[in-house]
C-alpha positions in Angstrom: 32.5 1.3 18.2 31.2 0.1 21.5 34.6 -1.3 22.2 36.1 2.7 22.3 35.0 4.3 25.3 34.5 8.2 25.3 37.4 7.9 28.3 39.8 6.7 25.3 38.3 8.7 22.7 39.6 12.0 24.6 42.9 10.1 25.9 43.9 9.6 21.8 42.5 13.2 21.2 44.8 14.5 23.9 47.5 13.0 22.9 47.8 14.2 19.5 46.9 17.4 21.2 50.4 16.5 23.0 52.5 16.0 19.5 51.0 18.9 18.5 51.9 20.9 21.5 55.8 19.4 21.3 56.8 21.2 18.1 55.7 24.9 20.5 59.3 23.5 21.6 61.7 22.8 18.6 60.4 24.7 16.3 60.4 29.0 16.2 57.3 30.5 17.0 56.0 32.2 14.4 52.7 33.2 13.4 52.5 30.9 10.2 53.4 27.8 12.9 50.6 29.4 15.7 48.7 29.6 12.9 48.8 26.0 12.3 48.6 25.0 15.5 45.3 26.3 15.7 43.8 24.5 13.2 45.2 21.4 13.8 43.9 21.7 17.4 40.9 22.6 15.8 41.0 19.1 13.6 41.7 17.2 16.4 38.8 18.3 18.4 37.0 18.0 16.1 37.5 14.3 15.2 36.7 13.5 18.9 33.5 15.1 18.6 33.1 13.3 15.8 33.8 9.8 16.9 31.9 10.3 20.1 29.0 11.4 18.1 29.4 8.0 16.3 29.8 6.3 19.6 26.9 7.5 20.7 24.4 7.0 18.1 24.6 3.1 18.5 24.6 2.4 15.0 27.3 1.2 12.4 25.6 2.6 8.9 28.2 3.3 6.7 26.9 7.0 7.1 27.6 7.3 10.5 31.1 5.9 10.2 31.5 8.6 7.5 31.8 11.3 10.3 34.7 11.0 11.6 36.2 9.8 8.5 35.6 12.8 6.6 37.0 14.8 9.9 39.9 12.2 9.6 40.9 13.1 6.4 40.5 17.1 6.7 43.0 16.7 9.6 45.1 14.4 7.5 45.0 17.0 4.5 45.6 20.0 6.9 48.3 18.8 8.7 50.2 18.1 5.7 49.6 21.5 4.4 50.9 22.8 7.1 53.6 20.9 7.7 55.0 21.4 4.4 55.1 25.1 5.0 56.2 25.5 8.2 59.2 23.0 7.7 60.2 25.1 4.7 60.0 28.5 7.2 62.1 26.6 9.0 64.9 25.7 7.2 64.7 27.6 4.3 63.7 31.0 6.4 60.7 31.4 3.6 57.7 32.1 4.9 54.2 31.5 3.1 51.9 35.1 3.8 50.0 34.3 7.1 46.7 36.1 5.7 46.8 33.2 2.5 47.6 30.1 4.8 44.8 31.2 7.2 42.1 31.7 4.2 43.3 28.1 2.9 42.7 26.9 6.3 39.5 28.4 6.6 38.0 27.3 3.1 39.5 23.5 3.7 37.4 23.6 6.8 33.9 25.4 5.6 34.4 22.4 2.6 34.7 19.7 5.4 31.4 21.4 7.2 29.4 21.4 4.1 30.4 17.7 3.8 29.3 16.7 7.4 26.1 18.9 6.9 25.2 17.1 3.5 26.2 13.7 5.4 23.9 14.7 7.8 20.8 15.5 5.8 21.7 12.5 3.9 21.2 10.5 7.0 18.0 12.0 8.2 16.4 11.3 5.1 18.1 7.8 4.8 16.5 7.0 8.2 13.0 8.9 7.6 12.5 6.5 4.3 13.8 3.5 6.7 11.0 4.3 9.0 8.4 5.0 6.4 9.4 1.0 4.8 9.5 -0.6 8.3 5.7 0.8 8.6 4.7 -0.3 5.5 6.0 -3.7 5.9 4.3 -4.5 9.7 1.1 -3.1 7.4 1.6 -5.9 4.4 2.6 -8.2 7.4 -0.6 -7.5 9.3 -2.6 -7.5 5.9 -1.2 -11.0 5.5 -2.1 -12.5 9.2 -5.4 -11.8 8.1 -5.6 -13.2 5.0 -4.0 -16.6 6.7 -6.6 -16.1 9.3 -8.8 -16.3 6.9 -7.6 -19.7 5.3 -8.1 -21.1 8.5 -11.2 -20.5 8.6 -12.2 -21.3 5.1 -10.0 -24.2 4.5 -11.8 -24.9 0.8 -10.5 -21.6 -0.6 -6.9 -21.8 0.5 -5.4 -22.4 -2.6 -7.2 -18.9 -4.0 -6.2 -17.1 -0.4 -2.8 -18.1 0.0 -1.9 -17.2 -4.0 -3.2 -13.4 -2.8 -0.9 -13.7 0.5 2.2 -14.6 -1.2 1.9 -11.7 -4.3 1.2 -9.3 -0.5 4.2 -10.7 0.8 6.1 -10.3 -1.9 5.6 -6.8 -3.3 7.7 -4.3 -2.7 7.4 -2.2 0.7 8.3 0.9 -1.0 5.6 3.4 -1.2 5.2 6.9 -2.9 1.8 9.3 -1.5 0.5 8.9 -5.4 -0.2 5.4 -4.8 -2.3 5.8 -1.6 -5.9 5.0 -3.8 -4.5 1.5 -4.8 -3.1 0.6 -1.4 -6.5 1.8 0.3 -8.5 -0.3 -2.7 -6.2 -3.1 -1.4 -6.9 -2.6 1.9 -10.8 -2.5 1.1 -10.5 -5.8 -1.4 -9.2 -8.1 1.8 -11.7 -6.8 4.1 -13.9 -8.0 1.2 -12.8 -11.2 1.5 -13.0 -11.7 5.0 -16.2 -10.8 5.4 -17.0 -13.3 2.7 -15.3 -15.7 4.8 -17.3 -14.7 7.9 -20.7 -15.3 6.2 -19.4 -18.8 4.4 -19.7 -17.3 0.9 -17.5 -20.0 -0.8 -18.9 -18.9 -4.2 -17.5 -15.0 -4.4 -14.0 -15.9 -2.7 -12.2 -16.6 -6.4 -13.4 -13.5 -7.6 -12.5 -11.0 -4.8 -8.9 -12.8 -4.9 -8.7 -12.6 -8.8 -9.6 -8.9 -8.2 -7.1 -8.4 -5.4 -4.2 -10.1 -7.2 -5.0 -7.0 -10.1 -4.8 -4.5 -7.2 -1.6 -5.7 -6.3 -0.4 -6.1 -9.8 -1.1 -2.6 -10.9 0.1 -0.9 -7.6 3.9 -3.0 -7.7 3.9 -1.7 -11.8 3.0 2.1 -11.3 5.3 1.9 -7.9 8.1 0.3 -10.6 7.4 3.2 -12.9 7.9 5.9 -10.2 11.2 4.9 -9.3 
């Protein structure tokens, strides 16, 4: 999207405006075609909001790029409506009642609103549970520097430290609030073990990391059983 400037974006937008504006000329002005023209005004304008808003968020997630699609395709659906009613006034002199075009206008659009509102909650909550998983991944991360930091300073015990780094690197970032009490026990069981590192205690290392790997066990099943 960073290759379509907001300049372009309003150049494209005006000149569908333009089209739109040409049939004022060829075809009779009646209040099912002004009607019409409204609306598709309306879409247009709306799709350029739309794609700017895209623009302008700096992202590409698919729903981003679902904003001006679903604003695509209400204008695509509209315009065809109305194009198949005001040709027919045209040639056939039949005209659809003004009152029941506008209301089909108007619920076609509140649908395509409750759409881009729905897209948009969808999103916040989307990027809310992103932010929550990048946090709990720098923690695991963090979690296992220190267990590493502690393998360099107790070479002996690596084997036992490094098995309990790879199960922290490995679980699954996903949290839930309900598993707060094994995640703090985990937190607790590798401060356990480096203080057993600071003070040399070689002998209580292969039980704090049997312990730890259990922690970890238990917290990756109920996490599995909550989703």
């Amino acid at each position: 999207m960073k290759l379509i400037s907001k300049t372009n974006i309003l150049l494209i937008c005006g000149i569908m405006a333009a089209v739109a504006s040409v049939f004022l000329l060829v075809l009779d002005i009646t209040p099912l075609f002004i009607s019409a023209y409204i609306f598709a005004v309306i879409g247009i304008g709306a799709l350029g909001l739309g794609t700017i808003y895209l623009m302008q968020s700096g992202k590409s997630y698919p729903w981003f790029a679902s904003f001006p699609m679903t604003i695509w395709s209400y204008l695509t659906i509209q315009v065809a409506f109305s194009a198949v009613f005001v040709i027919r006034e045209s040639i056939f002199n039949w005209s659809f009642p003004t009152k029941w075009f506008c209301l089909i206008h108007i619920i076609m659009l509140a649908v395509t609103a409750i759409v881009l509102i729905t897209l948009n909650t969808g999103k916040d909550y989307i990027e809310a549970r992103g932010a929550d998983v990048k946090e709990k991944v720098i923690s695991m991360k963090m979690i296992v520097a220190d267990l590493e930091a502690a393998m360099t300073n107790m070479p002996s015990m690596k084997s036992e430290i490094k098995a309990v780094a790879d199960a922290l690197r490995y679980s699954d970032p996903m949290s839930n609030p309900a598993l707060a009490e094994y995640e703090n026990a985990i937190g607790d069981s590798v401060v356990l073990i480096e203080n057993a590192v600071a003070k040399g205690d070689e002998q209580s290392i292969p039980a704090l990391c049997a312990a730890l790997q259990r922690q970890i066990k238990d917290r990756n099943n109920k996490l599995k059983l909550m989703k």
